[in-house]
ZAMARGU-4260 file (C-alpha; in steps of 0.2 Angstrom, whole numbers, plus 5000, padded with zeros to 4 digits):
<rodrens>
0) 5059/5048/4987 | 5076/5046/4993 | 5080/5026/4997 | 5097/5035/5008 | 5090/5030/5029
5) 5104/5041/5036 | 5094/5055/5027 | 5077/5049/5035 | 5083/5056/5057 | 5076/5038/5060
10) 5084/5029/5072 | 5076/5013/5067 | 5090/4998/5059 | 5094/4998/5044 | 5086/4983/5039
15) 5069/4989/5047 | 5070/5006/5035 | 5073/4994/5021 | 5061/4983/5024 | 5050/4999/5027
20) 5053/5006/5008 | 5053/4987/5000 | 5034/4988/5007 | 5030/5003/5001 | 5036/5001/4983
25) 5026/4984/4983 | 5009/4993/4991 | 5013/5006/4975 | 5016/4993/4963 | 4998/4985/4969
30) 4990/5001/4970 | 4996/5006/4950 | 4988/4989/4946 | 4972/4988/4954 | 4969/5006/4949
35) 4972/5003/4933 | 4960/4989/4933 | 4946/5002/4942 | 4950/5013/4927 | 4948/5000/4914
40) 4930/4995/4921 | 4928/5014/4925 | 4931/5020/4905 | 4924/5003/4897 | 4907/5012/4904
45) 4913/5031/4902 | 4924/5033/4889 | 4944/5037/4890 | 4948/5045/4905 | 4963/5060/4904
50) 4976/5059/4921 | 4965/5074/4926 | 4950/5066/4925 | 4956/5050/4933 | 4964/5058/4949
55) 4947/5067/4952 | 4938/5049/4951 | 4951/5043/4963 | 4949/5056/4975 | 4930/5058/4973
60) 4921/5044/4965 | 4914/5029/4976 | 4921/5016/4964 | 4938/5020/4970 | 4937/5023/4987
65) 4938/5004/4993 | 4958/5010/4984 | 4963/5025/4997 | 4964/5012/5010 | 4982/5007/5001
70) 4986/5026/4999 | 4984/5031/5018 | 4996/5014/5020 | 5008/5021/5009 | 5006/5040/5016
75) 5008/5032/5032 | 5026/5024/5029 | 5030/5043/5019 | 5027/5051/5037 | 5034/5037/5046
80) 5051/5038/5035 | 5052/5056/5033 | 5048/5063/5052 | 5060/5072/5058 | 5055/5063/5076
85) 5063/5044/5074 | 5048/5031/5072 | 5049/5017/5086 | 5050/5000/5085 | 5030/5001/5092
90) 5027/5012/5076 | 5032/5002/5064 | 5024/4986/5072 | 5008/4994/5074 | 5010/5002/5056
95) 5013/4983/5047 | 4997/4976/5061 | 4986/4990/5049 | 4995/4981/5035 | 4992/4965/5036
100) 4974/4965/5044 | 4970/4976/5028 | 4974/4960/5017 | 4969/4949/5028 | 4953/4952/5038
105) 4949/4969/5032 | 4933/4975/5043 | 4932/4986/5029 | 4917/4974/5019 | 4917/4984/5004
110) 4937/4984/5003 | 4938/4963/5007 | 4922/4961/4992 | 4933/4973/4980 | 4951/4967/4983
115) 4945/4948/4983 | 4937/4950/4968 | 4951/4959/4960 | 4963/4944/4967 | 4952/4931/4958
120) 4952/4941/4938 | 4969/4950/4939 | 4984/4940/4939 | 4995/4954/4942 | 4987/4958/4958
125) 4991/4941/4964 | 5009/4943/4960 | 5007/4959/4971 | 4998/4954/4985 | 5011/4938/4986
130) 5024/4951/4987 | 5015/4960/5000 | 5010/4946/5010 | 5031/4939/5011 | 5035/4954/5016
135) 5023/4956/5029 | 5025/4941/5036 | 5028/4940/5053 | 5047/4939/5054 | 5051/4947/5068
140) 5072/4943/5065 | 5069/4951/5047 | 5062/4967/5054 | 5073/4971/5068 | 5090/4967/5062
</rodrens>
């Protein structure tokens, strides 16, 4: 993806469209590792996985479901930063509300059981839910400069 916002047709600041992709890469990095943790429990059970096998589990298998949550976040931001219509300021805020209620107060049980748990054995998803969480703090000045 290209990092260039004049490319984007978004009419949004700069700072908004950079704060935009700094969130994105952060719900990727967290995505790659709890994934990878999924697939750990998932192949000390099954056996190896190949990257064929894998994305099928991730699209079809209920044990990573509670994950696509992250991925419709990060399609979301794609869409938002690629449209050729310019997001609005009510896009983006309504877009980080999804956020932040997804790692907050998810109504999603299965998703708050998952993640929680995932927090409590896997510090690297700590480090990427603390990135997360900063960014989505509610900042206002940081997102609309």
């Amino acid at each position: 993806m290209n990092d260039n916002p004049s490319e984007y047709g978004n009419s949004l600041p700069a700072a908004t469209l950079s704060h935009l992709r700094e969130l994105r890469r952060s719900l990727l990095h967290l995505h790659k590792t709890l994934l990878d943790m999924e697939r750990a429990d998932f192949e000390r059970l099954s056996g190896r996985l190949t990257s064929g096998e894998l994305l099928q589990l991730v699209i079809n298998h209920a044990q990573f479901a509670w994950l696509r949550q992250i991925s419709a976040l990060v399609v979301q931001m794609d869409e938002m930063l690629g449209a050729e219509e310019p997001a609005t300021k009510s896009d983006v805020d309504n877009l980080l509300d999804q956020a932040r209620l997804l790692f907050t107060s998810s109504a999603d049980e299965t998703f708050r059981e998952k993640y929680q748990a995932a927090l409590q054995r896997e510090p690297a998803a700590v480090m990427a839910h603390a990135e997360i969480a900063k960014l989505l703090r509610s900042d206002d000045n940081a997102w609309d400069s």
